[in-house]
Each structure stands twice: as C-alpha cells, then as structure tokens.
N, C-alpha and C positions, 0 to 999 in steps of 0.2 A: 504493500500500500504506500502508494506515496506521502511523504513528509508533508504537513501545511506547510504553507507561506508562512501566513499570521493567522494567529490566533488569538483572542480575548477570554482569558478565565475569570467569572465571576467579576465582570465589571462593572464598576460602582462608579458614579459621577453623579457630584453634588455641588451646587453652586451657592456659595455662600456660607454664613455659620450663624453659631445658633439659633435664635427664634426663626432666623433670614433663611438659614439654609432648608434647597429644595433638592430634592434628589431626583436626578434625570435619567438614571439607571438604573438596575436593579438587578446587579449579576448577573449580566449579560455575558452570557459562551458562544461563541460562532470561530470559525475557521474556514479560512478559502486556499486551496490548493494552489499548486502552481500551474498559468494557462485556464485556471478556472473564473469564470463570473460568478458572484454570489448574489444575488439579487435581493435589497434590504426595502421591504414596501411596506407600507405605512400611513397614518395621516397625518398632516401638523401635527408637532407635537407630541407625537409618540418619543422619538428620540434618539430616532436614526439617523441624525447630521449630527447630534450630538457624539454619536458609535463613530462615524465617519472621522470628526474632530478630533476624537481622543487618539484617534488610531495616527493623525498627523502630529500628536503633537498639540494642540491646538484646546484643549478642554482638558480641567485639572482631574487627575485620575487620583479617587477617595479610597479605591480597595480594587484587590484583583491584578492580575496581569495582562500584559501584552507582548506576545511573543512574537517576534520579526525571526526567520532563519532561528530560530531555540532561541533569541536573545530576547530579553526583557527590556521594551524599550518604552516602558510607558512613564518615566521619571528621567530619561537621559538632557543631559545638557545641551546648547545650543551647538556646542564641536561635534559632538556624536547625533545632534538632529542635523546639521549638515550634510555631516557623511550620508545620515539613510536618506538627503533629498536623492542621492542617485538612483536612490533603488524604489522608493517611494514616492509619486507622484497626486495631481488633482484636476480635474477637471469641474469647475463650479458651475455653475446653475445660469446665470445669467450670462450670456455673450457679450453683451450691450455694455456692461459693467467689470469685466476682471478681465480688460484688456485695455494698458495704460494710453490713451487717446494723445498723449503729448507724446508719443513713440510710434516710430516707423514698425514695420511687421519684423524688420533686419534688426533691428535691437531690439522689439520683443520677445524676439527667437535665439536672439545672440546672447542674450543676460544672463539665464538658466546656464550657458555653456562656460564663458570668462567668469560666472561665479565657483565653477567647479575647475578653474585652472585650464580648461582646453584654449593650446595654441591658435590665435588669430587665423593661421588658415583654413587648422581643421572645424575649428566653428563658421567658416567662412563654407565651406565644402560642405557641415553640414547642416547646414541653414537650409542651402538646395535639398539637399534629401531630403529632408523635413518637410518642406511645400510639396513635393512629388509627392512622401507618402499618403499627406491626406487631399492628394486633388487637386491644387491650387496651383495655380502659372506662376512661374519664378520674376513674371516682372508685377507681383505682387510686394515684393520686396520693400520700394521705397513709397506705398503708400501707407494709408493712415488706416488703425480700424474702422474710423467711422465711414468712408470709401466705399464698406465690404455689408451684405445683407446679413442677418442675424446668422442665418446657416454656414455661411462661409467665416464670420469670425469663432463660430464655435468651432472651424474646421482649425484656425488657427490655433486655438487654445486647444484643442487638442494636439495638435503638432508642437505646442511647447511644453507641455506634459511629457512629450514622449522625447523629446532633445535630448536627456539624458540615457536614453532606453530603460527606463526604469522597468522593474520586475512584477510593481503593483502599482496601480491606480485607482484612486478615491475617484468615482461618476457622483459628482453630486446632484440630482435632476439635471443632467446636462441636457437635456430636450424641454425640459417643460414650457422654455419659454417660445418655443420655435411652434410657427404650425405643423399640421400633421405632415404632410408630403414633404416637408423638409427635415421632421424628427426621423422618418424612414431613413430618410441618407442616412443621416447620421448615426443613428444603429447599426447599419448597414456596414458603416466604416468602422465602427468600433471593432465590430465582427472580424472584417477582416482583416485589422491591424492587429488581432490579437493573434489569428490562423495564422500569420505571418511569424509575428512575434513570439507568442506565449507569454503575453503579461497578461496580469491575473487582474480582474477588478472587482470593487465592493460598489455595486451600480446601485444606485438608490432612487426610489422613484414611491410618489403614492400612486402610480397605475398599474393595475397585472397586467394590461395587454404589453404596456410596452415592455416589461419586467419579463415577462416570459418570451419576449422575443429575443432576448441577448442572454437569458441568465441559464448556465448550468444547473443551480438548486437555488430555491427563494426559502426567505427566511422571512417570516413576517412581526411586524413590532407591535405593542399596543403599551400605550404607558410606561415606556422604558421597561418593557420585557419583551424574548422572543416567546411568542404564544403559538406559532406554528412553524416548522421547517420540513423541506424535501425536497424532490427531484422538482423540477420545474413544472412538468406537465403534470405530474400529483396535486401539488397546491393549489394549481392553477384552474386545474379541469374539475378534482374532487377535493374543496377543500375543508377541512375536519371541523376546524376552531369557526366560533357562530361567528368571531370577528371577520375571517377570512371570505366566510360564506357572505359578511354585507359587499366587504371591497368587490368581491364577484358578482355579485348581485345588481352590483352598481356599474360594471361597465357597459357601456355603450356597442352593441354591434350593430353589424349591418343588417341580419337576416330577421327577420318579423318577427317569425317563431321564436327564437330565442330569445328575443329581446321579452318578450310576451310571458315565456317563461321564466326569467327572470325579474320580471315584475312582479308574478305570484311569488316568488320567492321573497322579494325582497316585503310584501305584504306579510306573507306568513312568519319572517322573521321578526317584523314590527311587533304583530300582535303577540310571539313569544314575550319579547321583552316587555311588554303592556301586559299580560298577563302576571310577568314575575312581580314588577311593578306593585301592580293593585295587590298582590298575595303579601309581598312585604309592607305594604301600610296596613293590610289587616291583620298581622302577626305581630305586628311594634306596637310595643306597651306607650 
C-alpha cells in the first residue's frame, strides 16, 4: 500500500482563548496519497478552508498532527515553511483577486522561482513551460492580469502553483467563481496536469458535481468534523450520512426525472428533520 503524502491526526483548531475561543475542528483525520485528489465538500463554514489553512501553515494548530512525507509539520518555523513551499502549493478561490495586478504575468510567475534561488535563466526557460502547461500563449508574458478573463487568470495561478512542481496542492474552490463552461476547463486541466504530473491535491468545493468530477475519494465536513468518507462514486451516487444525502439532494441536473427525484428526497429529508424537531420540544422538560 502506498505511503500518504499528508496526513492530519486528530486535528484540533481553535481560534482564540478563553471565553473568545471557538473551535473550528474537531479531530479531524484524513490522508491523500500520492497523485491522488481528495475531494473536501462542505458548506460555509463547516471548516474545510480552515483543514486547507492548517495544512499551509496558515491556521494555528490547538492539538493533533500533521504529517508531510512522516514529518510533523504543523508547528514548523518560517525556514522549514519555506522549504515545504517546494513541495506544497495553493491555488485560491478567487482569480480576480490572488493575482498581484501591479505585476506582469513574467514576474508573477518568476517570484515563486528567484524566491527558491532558481538561476535567472532557468526561471527565464521556465516561465515558458509554465504558460504551455496550462494553455496560455507565451506572449502573455508582459501583460497585466487584469488583460486576461477570469478563466485564463485562474489558468495563471494555476501555473504558478505549479513553478515549483510541487508534490501537493491546496484547490481552494478554485472554480467557484468562474461560470460553468469555463469551470469545465479548468477541471479539465487540473486532470490533466496531475496525469502528467502526479501531484496530489486537497480540492475543496461545497458542490459534489464538480467534486466528483476530479476527486479520487470525497470526504465530506459538517461543523468541523469529517461525517462521511469514500470512493468518489460511493459518496457521491449513495450517500450514507442524512448530511450528504441534503448536498445531493441539492444538486442541480439536467435530466427531469432526476431532478424530480430529488426533490422528493430533499422533501422527505425536511420532514425527517421537522419531525425530530417537534419530538425534541415535546420531550424537553
């Protein structure tokens, strides 16, 4: 069996202290292979950007581990968070906004490289690779993000996540802000830079369509816990946990019948909960 990448034991993340403190975890365990997609779905606020954040770095870790390659790196310093930006990367949410607009695409592709020491030519050499892997014509170079439509600057920031070839990648809703026909690309691309590659990602999204379209296994959150995990098409097609069964419930398809049936569902679900409901106010003293 192969070794994870990363893994989180019993992780705990809490913000704040005492009366203030809130806890946005709650021993959370998950693990993504290498070349694997984990798919992490959710709604606001469950606390899978927070998972995401902890795992950069990026959100204070209260209990638990985090293992990179068997290392514990969820307390390391800003030399040893360095180092893992090689091997650990992120692609955020918004296009629009995590692409420095006072910077050419050549320095926002070239920073990631001259901050890890690579020689001015080979950052120069592989700036081009970069634009080829994800699509983009190399005399994109001395324009500006704002130049480029939302789908093409994600295509960028995705190409600077990968500068380094890192091993893993944080997707943080990297679609959601995109419409549908241009979120496809970019699935599409992720797919294939991984087929290529074998970087591993932690894809995070509240939608199962698009989660089941790139993820090897989904792991689903509710309140800072994982409340259901499995193969992609299991969660996805038959899912156990009544929370799972709303988010499916709730997608949008194309085909009548389905949708049709899943409106009785998401009814019969309602009424579950409206039934526990009235049973709990008549059993409280």
């Amino acid at each position: 069996m192969t070794e994870p990448l990363l893994t989180t034991e019993d992780l705990v993340v809490t913000y704040g202290r005492g009366r203030r403190a809130h806890q946005v975890l709650h021993g959370v365990s998950v693990c993504v292979a290498p070349g694997e997609t984990l798919g992490l779905v959710g709604e606001s606020g469950s606390g899978k950007t927070t998972l995401a954040r902890a795992a950069l770095g990026l959100a204070p870790v209260s209990a638990g581990r985090i293992l990179f390659r068997g290392e514990d790196i969820a307390h390391v310093g800003p030399r040893d968070r360095r180092r893992l930006a090689r091997d650990i990367q992120v692609v955020f949410q918004d296009p629009y906004t995590s692409l420095n607009p006072a910077m050419t695409i050549r320095d926002i592709l070239t920073e990631p490289l001259v901050a890890q020491g690579v020689p001015g030519d080979k950052a120069r050499s592989r700036v081009l690779e970069l634009l080829d892997r994800v699509a983009m014509p190399a005399n994109s170079l001395d324009r500006y993000s704002r130049e480029f439509s939302g789908g093409q600057r994600q295509r960028i920031a995705i190409a600077r996540a990968l500068a380094l070839d890192p091993t893993f990648v944080v997707c943080d809703e990297p679609v959601s802000a995109l419409d549908l026909s241009t979120q496809r690309r970019v699935l599409d691309l992720l797919i294939e830079i991984q087929e290529r590659t074998s970087v591993a990602y932690l894809f995070i999204s509240h939608d199962l369509a698009v989660v089941r379209h790139v993820s090897h296994r989904v792991a689903v959150m509710l309140r800072g816990e994982i409340v259901e995990i499995g193969p992609s098409a299991q969660v996805t097609e038959h899912p156990q946990h009544p929370y799972t069964q709303r988010l499916w419930a709730a997608n949008l398809v194309a085909d009548p019948d389905e949708q049709e049936r899943r409106r009785q569902v998401r009814a019969q679900l309602n009424q579950i909960a409206a039934d526990a409901a009235t049973l709990s106010e008549r059993t409280t003293p």
